[in-house]
C-alpha positions as CSV (number, residue, x, y, z in Angstrom):
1,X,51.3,104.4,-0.8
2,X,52.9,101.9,1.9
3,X,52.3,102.1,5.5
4,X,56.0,101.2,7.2
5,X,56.5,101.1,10.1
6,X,59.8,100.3,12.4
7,X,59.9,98.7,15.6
8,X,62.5,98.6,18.5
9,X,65.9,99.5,17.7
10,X,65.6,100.2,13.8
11,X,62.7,102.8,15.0
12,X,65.1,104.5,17.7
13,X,68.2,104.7,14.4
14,X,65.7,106.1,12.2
15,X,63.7,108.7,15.0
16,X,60.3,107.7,13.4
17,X,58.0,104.9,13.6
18,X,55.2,104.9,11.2
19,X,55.5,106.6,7.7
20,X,53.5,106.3,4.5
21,X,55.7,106.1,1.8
22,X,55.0,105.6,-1.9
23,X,56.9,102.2,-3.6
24,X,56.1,100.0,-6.2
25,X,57.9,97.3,-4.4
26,X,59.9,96.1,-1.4
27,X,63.2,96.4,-3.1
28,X,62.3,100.2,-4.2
29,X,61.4,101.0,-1.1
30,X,64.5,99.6,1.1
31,X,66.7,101.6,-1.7
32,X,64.5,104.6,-0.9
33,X,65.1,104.7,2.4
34,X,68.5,103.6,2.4
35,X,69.2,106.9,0.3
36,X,67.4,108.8,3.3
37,X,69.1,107.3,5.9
38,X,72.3,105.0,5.3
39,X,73.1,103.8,9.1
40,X,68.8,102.7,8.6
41,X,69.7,101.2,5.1
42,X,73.0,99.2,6.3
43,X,70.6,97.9,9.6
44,X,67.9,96.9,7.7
45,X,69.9,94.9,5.9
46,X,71.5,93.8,9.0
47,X,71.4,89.9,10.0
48,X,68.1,89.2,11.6
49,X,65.7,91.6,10.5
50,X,62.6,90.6,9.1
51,X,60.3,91.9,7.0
52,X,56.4,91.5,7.1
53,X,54.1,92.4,4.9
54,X,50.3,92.6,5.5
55,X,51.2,90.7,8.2
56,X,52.9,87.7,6.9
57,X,56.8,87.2,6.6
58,X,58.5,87.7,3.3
59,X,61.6,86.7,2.1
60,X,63.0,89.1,-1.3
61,X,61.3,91.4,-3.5
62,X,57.5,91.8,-4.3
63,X,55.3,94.0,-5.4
64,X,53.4,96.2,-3.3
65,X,50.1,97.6,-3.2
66,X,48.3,101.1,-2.7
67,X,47.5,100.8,1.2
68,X,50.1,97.7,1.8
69,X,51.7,97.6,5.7
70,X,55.1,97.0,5.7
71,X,56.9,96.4,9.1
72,X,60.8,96.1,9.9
73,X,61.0,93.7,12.6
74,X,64.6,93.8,14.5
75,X,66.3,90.2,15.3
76,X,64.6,88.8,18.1
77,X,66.2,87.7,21.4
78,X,65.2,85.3,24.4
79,X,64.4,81.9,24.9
């Protein structure tokens, strides 16, 4: 199971912040929620977000683990 969690924006579209949620990978589990929630799927997908997991920045698909942290990150602004 996946820890996600949402920050800024993308958590006030979806009304949560943290969720565990069971994926085999980071593609399943954008589709998953997506299904759940399209205006979350279509920002998530939106220019600028990033995706971290266990911390580090990931670009694509991967695999993920039992107990793996996955965090939306919204586009970042400021200089």
């Amino acid at each position: 199971m996946a820890r996600v969690l949402l920050f800024g924006p993308l958590r006030d579209l979806a009304g949560w912040r943290e969720r565990d949620i069971e994926s085999g990978s980071l593609a399943a589990l954008r589709s998953l929620l997506a299904e759940e929630d399209e205006a979350l799927g279509l920002a998530l997908d939106g220019p600028g977000v990033q995706v971290a997991v266990d911390q580090a920045l990931v670009r694509g698909d991967m695999p993920l683990g039992d107990g793996s942290e996955v965090a939306f990150l919204p586009p970042m602004s400021g200089g």
